[in-house]
Kinemage of the C-alpha trace (Angstrom):
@kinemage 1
@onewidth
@group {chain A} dominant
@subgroup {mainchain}
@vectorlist {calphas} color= white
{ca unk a 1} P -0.924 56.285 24.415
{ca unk a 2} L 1.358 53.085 23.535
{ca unk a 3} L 3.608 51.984 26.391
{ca unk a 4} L 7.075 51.082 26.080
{ca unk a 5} L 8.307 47.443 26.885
{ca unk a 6} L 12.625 47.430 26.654
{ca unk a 7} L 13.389 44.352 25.332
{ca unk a 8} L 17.046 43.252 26.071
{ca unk a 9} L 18.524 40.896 23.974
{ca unk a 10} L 16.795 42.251 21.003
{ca unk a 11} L 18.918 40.899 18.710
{ca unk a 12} L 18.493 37.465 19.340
{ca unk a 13} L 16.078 34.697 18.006
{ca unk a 14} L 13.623 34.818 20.726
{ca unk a 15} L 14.183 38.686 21.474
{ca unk a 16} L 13.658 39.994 17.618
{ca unk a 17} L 10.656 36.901 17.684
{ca unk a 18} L 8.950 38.774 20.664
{ca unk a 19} L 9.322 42.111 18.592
{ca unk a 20} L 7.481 40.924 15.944
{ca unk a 21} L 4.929 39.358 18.199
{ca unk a 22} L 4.222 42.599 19.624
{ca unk a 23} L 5.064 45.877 16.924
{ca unk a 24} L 1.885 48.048 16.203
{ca unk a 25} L 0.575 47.413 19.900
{ca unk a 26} L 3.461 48.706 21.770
{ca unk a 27} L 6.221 50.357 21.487
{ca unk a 28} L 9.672 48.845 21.432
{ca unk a 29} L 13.252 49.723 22.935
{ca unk a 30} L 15.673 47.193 21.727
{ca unk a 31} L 18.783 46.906 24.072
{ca unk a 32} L 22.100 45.006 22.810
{ca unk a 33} L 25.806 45.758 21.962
{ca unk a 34} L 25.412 46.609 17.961
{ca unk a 35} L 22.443 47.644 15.738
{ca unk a 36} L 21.147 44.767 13.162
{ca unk a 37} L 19.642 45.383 9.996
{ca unk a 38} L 16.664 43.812 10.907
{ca unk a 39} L 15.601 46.448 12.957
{ca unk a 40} L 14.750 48.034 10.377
{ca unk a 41} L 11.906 45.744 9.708
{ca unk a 42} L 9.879 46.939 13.163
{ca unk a 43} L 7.455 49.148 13.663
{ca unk a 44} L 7.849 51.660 16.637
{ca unk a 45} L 11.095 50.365 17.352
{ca unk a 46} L 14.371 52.419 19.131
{ca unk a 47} L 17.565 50.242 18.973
{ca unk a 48} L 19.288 51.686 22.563
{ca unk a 49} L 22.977 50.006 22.867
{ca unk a 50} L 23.105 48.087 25.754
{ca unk a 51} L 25.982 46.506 27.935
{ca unk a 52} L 24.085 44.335 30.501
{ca unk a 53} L 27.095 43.546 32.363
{ca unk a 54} L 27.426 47.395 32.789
{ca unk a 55} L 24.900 48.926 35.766
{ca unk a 56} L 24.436 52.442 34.172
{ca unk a 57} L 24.452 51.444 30.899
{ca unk a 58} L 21.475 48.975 32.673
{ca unk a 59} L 19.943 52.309 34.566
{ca unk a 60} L 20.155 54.321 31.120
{ca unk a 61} L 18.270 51.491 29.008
{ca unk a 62} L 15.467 50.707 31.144
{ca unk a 63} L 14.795 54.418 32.044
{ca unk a 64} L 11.157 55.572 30.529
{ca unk a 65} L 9.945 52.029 29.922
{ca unk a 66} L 6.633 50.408 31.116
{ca unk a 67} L 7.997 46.814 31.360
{ca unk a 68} L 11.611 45.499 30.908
{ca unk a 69} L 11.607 41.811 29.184
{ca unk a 70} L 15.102 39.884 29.529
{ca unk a 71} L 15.661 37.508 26.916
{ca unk a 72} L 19.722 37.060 27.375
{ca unk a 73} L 21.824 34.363 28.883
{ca unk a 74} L 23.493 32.647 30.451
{ca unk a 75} L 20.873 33.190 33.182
{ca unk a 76} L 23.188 31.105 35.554
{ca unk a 77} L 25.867 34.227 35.275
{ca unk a 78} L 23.126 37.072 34.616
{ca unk a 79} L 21.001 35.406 37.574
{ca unk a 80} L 19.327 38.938 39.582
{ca unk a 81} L 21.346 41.590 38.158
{ca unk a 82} L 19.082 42.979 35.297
{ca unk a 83} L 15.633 42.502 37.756
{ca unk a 84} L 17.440 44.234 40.500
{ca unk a 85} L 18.087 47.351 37.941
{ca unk a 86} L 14.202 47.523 36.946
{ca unk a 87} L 13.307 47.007 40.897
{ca unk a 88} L 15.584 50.373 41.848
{ca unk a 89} L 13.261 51.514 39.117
{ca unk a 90} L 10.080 50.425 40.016
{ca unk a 91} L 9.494 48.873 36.737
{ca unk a 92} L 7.995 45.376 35.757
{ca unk a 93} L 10.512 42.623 35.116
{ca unk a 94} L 9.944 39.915 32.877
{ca unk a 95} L 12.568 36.654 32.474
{ca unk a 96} L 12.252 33.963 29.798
{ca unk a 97} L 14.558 31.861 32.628
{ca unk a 98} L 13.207 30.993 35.852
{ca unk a 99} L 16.545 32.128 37.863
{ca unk a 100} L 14.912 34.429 39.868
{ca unk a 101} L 12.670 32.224 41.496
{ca unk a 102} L 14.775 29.305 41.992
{ca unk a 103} L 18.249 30.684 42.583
{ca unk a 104} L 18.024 31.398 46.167
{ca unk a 105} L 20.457 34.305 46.694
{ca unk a 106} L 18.696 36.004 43.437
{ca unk a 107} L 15.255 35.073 45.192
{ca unk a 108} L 16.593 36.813 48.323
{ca unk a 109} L 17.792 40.085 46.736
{ca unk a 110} L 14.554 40.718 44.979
{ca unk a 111} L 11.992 42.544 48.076
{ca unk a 112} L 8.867 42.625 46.036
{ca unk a 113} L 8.471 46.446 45.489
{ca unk a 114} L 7.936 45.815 41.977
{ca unk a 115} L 6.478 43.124 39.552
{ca unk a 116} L 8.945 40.252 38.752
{ca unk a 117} L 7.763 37.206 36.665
{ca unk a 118} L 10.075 34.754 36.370
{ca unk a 119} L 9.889 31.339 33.899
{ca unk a 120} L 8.086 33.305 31.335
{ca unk a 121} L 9.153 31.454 28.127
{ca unk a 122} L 8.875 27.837 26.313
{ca unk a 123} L 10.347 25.700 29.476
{ca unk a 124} L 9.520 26.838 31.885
{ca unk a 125} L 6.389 28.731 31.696
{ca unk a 126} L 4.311 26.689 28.825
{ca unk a 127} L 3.793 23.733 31.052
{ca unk a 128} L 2.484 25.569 33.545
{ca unk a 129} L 0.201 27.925 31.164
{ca unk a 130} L -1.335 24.713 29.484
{ca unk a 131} L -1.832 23.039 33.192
{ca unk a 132} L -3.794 25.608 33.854
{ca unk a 133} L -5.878 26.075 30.976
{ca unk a 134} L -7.122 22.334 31.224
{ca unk a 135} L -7.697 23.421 34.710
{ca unk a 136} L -9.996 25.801 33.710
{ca unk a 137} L -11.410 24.731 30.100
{ca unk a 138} L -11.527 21.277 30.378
{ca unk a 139} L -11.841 19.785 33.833
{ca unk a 140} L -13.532 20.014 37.244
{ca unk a 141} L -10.473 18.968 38.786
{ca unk a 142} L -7.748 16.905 37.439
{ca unk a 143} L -6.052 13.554 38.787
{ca unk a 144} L -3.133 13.093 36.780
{ca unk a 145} L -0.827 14.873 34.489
{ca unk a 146} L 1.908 13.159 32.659
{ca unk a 147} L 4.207 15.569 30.604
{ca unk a 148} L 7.092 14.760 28.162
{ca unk a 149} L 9.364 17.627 26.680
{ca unk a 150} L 11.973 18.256 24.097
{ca unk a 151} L 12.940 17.591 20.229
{ca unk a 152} L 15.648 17.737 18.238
{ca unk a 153} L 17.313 21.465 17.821
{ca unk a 154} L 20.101 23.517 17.296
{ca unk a 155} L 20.881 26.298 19.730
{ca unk a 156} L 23.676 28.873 20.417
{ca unk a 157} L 26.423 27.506 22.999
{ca unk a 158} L 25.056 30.385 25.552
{ca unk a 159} L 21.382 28.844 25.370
{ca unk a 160} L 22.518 25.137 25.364
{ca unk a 161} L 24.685 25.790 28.187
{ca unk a 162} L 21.559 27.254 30.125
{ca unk a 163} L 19.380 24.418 29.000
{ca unk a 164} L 21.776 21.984 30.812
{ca unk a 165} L 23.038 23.747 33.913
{ca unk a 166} L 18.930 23.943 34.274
{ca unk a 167} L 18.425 20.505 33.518
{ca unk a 168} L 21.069 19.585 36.375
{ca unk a 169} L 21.668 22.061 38.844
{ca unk a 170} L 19.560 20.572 41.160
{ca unk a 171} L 16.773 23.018 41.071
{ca unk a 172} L 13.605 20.647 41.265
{ca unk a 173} L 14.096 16.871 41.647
{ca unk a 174} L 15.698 14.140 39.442
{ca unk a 175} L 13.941 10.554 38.877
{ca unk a 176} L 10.802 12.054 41.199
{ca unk a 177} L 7.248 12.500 40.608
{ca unk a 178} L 4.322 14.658 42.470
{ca unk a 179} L 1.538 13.468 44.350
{ca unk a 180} L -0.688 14.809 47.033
{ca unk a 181} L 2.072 17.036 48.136
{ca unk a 182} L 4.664 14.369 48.196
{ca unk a 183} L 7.869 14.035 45.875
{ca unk a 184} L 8.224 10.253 45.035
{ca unk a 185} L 9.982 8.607 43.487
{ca unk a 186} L 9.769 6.718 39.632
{ca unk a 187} L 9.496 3.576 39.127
{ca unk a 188} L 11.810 3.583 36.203
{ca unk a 189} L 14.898 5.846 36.360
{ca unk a 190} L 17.046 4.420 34.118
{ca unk a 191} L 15.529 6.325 31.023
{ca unk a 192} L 13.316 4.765 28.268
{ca unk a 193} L 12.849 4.838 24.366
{ca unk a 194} L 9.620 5.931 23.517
{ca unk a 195} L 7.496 7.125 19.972
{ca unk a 196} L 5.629 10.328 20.885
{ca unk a 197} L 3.346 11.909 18.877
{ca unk a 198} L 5.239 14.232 16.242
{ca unk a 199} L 7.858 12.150 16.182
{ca unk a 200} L 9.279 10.112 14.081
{ca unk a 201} L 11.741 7.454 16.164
{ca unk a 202} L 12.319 6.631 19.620
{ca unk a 203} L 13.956 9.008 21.972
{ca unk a 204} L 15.191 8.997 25.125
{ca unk a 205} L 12.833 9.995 27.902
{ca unk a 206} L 14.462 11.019 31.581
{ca unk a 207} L 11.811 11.817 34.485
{ca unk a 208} L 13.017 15.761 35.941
{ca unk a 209} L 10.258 17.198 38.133
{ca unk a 210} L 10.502 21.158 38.315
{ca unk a 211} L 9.458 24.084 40.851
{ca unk a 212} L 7.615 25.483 38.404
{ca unk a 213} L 5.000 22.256 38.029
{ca unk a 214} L 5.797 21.418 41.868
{ca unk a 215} L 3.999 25.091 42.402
{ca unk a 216} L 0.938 25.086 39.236
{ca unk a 217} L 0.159 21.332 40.849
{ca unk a 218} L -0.392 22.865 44.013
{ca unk a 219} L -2.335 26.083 43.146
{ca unk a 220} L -4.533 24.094 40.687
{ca unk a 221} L -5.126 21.321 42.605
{ca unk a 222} L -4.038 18.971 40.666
{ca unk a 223} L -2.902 15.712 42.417
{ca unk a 224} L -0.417 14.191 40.440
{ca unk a 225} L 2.096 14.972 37.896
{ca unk a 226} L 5.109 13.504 36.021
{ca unk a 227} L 7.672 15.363 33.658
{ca unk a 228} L 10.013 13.461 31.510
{ca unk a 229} L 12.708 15.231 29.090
{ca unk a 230} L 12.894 13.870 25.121
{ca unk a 231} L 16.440 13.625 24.874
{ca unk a 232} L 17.431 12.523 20.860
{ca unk a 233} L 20.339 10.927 21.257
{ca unk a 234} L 22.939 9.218 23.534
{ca unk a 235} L 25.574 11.699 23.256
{ca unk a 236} L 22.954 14.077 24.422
{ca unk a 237} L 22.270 11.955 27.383
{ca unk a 238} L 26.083 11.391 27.887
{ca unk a 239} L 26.560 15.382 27.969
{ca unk a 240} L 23.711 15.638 30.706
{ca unk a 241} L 25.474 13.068 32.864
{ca unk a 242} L 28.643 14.807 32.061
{ca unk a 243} L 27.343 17.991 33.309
{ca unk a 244} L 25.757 16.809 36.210
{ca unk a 245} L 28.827 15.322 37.705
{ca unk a 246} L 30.518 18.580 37.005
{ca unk a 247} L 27.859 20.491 38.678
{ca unk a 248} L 28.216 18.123 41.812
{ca unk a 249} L 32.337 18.257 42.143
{ca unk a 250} L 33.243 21.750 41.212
{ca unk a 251} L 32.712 25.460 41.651
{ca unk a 252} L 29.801 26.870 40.195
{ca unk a 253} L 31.929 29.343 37.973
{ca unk a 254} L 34.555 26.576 36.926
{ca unk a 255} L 31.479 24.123 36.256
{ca unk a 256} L 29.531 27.186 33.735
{ca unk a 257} L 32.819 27.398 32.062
{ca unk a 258} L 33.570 23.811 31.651
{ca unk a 259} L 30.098 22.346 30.535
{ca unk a 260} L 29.700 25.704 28.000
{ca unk a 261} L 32.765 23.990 26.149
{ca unk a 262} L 31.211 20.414 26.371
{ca unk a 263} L 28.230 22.618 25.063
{ca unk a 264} L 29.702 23.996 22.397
{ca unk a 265} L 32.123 20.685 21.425
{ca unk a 266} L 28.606 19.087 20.992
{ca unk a 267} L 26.867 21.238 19.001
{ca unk a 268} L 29.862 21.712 17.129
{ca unk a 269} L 29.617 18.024 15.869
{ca unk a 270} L 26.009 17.865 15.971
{ca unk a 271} L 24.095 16.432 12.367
{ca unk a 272} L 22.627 19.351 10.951
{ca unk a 273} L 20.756 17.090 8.146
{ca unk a 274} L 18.809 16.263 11.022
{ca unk a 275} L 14.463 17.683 10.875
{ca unk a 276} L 14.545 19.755 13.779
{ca unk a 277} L 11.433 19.533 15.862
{ca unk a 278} L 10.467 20.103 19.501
{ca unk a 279} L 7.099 18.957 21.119
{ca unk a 280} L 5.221 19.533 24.302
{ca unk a 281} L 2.839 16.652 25.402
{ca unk a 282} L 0.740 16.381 28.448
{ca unk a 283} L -1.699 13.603 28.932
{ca unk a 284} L -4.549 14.295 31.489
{ca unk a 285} L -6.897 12.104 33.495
{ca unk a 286} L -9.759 13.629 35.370
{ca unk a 287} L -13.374 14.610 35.904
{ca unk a 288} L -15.819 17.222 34.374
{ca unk a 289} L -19.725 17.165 35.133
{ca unk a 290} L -18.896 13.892 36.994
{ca unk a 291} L -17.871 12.107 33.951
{ca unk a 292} L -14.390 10.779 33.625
{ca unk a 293} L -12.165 12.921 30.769
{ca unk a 294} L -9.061 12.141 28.828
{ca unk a 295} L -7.315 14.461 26.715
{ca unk a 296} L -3.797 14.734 24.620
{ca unk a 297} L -2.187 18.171 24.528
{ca unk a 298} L 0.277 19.049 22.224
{ca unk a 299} L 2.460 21.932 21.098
{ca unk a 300} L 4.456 21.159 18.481
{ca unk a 301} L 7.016 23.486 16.875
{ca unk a 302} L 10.289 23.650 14.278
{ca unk a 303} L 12.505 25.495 16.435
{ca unk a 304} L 11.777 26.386 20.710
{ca unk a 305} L 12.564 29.862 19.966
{ca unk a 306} L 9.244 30.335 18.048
{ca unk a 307} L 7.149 29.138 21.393
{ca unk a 308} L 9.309 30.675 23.858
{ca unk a 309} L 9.082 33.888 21.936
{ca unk a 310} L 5.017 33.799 21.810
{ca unk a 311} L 5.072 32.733 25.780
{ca unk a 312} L 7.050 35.867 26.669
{ca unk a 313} L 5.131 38.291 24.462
{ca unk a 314} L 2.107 37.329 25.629
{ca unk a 315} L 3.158 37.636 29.163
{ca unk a 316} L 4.431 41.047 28.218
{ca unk a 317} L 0.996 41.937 27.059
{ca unk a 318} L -0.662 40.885 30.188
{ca unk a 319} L 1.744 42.959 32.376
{ca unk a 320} L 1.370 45.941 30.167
{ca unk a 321} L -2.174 45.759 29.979
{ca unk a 322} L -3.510 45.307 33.949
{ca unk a 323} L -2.574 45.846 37.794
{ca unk a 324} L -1.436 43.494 39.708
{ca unk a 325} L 0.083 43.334 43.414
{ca unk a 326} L 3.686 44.027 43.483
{ca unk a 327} L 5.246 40.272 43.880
{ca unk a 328} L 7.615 37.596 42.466
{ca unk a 329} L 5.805 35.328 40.434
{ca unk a 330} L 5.615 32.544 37.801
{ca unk a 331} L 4.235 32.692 34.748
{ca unk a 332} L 1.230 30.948 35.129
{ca unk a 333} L 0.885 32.368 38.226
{ca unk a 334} L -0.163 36.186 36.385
{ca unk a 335} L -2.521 34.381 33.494
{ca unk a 336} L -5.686 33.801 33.667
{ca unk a 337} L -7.552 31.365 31.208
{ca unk a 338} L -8.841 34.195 28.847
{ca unk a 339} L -5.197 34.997 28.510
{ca unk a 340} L -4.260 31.827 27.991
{ca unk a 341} L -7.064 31.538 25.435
{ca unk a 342} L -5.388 34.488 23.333
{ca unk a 343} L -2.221 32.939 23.315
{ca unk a 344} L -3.538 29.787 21.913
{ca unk a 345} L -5.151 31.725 19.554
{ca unk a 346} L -2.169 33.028 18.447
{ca unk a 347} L -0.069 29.863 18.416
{ca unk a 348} L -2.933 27.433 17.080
{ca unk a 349} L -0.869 26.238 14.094
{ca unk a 350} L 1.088 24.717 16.671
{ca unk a 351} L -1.349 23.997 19.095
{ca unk a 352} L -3.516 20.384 18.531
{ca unk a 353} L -5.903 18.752 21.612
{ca unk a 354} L -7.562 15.375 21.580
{ca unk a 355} L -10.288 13.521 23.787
{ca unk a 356} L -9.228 10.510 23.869
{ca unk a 357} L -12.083 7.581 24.658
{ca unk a 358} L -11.379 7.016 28.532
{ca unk a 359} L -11.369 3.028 29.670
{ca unk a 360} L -13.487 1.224 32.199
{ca unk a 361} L -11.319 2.479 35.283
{ca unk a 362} L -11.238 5.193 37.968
{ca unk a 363} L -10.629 8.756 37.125
């Protein structure tokens, strides 16, 4: 018998994605404020309208499912309120954000009576989900990881907003590396211009260490990592600096509210001539059989929506499919390498890896 996963947000990009990612294996409860016409293209699918601001309408959606998937925003104003409705429940939660596990006053409110998975999307969750493939697949144990993220895209105001209030809210560490369990600092923290594979100019690259790679460095061992964000353009960069000083002077309600409009005003004048394209890059140093290994990861896509949308339904198979204990946890944290494998599978037009010929120096 097919289970049920309710997906809220249906009617979004990355919530209709995930539908098609997973119709004729499941079956699907769509939960949002009007029915689209492109329901009509899913198999097994039940449109269910939705207010998720509303508790009972909340209660009355997620009702008879297996696993609830939230794939709505802002997560900064949404933060527990959907996972607390599937914990009274007893149902497994699933978040494309990561709000859950780094808000604290969300973290606090969940008690681990039923599965949460937070960060279960492009960024977070991918990073983590490759890191631990290599771990697996390609090394004994590996010595460095250096990661660079972003593109050039075009979002709604209610995802750009939660891009940035993630980017700056302070949850993980600005200008700051990991290394055998230390946060340090970078050498350069002014932010570079740099060609990256996939791309076809400089961009702007910004070093922002998260908890999600904080925790997949220390559960895989690995002992050093840097993240930087690809950031197009200067009025990009101008907006995160914007927002962060916003973030650090006013109420968190007044600051949502103010950098949604700076959101928006940007977008708003934002080239639309311009190739949209957003990569994921992680160059890794370390050992396999004793020999020294190099390899270039890369996830390349048109639009994030496409890879977040894969991320999430593949995390929704996994939770569908097997037990686990009843916990909080990140995404990489509840896949093993098999199911890794299968979502690479999936996603190999996007997917590319290269051994690169590794230098006269130490691993």
């Amino acid at each position: 018998m097919m289970k049920t996963i309710g997906i809220i947000g249906a009617s979004g990009k990355i919530g209709f994605l995930v539908c098609k990612w997973l119709e004729g294996s499941v079956r699907i409860r769509g939960g949002c404020r009007s029915f689209k016409d492109k329901f009509n293209e899913l198999k097994d699918f039940e449109w269910v309208k939705t207010d998720i601001y509303d508790s009972k309408s909340l209660e009355e959606f997620s009702t008879g499912c297996d696993a609830i998937l939230n794939c709505t925003g802002p997560a900064a104003v949404i933060k527990e309120s959907i996972a607390l409705t599937a914990q009274n429940l007893n149902i497994p939660y699933i978040d494309t954000s990561d709000i859950i596990l780094v808000d604290k006053d969300a973290r606090k409110k969940l008690t681990g009576e039923n599965i949460c998975v937070g960060g279960a999307g492009y960024v977070p969750g991918l990073g983590g989900l490759l890191l631990k493939w290599a771990s697996n697949r390609l090394y004994d144990n590996i010595s460095k990881a250096v990661c660079f993220q972003g593109g050039i895209q075009s979002f709604s105001a209610i995802a750009f907003t939660d891009i940035i209030l993630g980017a700056v809210s302070g949850v993980g560490y600005s200008d700051s590396y990991y290394r055998g369990g230390r946060i340090l600092k970078e050498n350069n923290t002014k932010g570079t211009m740099t060609v990256f594979p996939g791309t076809d100019e400089a961009v702007f690259t910004k070093s922002y260490l998260s908890e999600e790679m904080i925790k997949a460095a220390e559960a895989l061992g690995v002992k050093e990592v840097h993240w930087s964000n690809m950031v197009n353009d200067e009025k990009m960069m101008k907006l995160i600096m914007d927002s962060f000083q916003i973030i650090m002077t006013e109420e968190r309600s007044s600051a949502i509210e103010k950098i949604s409009k700076l959101s928006s005003s940007y977008m708003a004048n934002m080239n639309r001539d311009l190739k949209k394209w957003s990569s994921l890059i992680i160059e890794l140093r370390g050992k396999k059989d004793n020999k020294r290994k190099e390899y270039l990861l890369e996830f390349n896509v048109e639009d994030e929506e496409t890879a977040c949308s894969l991320v999430a339904a593949m995390i929704c198979r996994r939770v569908l499919k097997r037990d686990f204990d009843k916990n909080v946890y990140w995404a990489f944290e509840i896949m093993d390498a098999n199911d890794i494998d299968e979502l690479l599978k999936l996603g190999k037009d996007y997917f590319r890896i290269t051994e690169k010929e590794v230098k006269v120096r130490n691993a």
